[in-house]
Kinemage of the C-alpha trace (Angstrom):
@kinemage 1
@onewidth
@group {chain A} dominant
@subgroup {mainchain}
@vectorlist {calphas} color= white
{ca unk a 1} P 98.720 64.576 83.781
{ca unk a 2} L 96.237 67.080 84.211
{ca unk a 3} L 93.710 64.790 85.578
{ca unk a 4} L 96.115 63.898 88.198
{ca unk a 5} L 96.759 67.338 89.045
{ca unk a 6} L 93.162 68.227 89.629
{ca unk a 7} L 92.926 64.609 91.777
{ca unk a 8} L 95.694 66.230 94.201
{ca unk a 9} L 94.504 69.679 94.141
{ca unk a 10} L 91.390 68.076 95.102
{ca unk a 11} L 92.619 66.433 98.032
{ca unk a 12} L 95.082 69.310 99.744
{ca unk a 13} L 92.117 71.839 99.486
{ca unk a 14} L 89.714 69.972 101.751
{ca unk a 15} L 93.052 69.385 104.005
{ca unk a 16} L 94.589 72.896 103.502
{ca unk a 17} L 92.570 75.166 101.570
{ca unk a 18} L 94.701 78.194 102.669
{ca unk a 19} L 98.094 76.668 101.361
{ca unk a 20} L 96.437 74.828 98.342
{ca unk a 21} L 97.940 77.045 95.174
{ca unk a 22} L 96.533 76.296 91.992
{ca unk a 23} L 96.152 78.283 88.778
{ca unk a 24} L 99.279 80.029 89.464
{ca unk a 25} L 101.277 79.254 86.655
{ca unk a 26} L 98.198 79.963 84.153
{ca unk a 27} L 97.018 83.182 85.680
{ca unk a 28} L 100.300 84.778 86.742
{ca unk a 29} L 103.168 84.039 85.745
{ca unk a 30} L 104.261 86.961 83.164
{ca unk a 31} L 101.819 89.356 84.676
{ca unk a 32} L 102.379 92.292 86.799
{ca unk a 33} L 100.697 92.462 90.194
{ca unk a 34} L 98.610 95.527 88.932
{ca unk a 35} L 97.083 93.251 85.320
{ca unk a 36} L 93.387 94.118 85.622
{ca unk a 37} L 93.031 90.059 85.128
{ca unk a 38} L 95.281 89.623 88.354
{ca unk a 39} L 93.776 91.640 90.270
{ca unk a 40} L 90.335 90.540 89.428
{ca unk a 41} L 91.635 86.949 90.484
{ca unk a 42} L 92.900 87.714 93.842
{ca unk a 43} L 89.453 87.231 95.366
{ca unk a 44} L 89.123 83.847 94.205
{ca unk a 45} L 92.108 82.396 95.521
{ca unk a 46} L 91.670 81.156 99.132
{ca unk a 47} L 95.680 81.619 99.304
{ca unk a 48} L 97.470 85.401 99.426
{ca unk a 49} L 98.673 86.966 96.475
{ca unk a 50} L 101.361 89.728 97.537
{ca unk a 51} L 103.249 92.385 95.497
{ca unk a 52} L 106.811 92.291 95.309
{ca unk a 53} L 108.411 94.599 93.010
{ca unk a 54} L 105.406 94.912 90.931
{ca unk a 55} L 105.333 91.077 90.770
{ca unk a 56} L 102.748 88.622 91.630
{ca unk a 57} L 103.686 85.994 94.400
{ca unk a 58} L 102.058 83.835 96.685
{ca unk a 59} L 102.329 83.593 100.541
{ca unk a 60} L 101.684 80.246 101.812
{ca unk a 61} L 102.896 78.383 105.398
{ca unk a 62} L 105.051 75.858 104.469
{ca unk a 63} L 106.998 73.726 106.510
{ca unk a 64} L 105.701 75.865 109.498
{ca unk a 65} L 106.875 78.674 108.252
{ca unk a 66} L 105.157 81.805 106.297
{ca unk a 67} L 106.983 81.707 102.880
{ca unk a 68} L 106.894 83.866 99.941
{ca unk a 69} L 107.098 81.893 96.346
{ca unk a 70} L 107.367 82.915 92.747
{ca unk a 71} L 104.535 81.577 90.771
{ca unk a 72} L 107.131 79.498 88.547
{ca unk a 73} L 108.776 77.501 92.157
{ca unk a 74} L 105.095 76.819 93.119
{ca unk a 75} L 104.808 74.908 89.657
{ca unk a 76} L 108.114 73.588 90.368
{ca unk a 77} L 106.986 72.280 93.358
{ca unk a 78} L 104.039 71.076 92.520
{ca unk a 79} L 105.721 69.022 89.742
{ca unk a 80} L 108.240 67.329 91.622
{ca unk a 81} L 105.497 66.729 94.832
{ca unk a 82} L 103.662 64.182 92.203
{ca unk a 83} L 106.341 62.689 90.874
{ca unk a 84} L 107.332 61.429 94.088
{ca unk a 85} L 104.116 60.747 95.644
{ca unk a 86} L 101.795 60.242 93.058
{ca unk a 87} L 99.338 62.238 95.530
């Protein structure tokens, strides 16, 4: 599984490195938006990190829009994108 995960990550970031989230789940989820370690991370990420009540989430365009996503929906998605496509 997580060989497949790195193939697809691999493939949306030369498409869409903006809107490519990965790490999310590993790196924030628990954490609040001021964690030393999170804040360190936000300049590797080539997506936004924004605070929202003292919690981490990411801003992405999705669907042509400019959405704002809880770490744990972006794994969500991210899950259920490779069951049905298989990247």
């Amino acid at each position: 599984m997580l060989k497949l995960e790195k193939m697809c990550v691999s493939k949306s970031m030369l498409a869409n490195p903006k809107n490519t989230v990965f790490n999310a789940k590993r790196l924030l989820i628990g954490r609040k938006f001021d964690d030393p370690e999170v804040q360190g991370d936000l300049k590797h990420f080539p997506f936004q990190i924004v605070n929202e009540g003292g919690k981490p989430k990411i801003k992405v365009e999705f669907k042509g829009q400019t959405k704002v996503f809880t770490p744990e929906k972006t794994s969500s998605m991210a899950l259920n994108k490779m069951k049905e496509k298989r990247c």
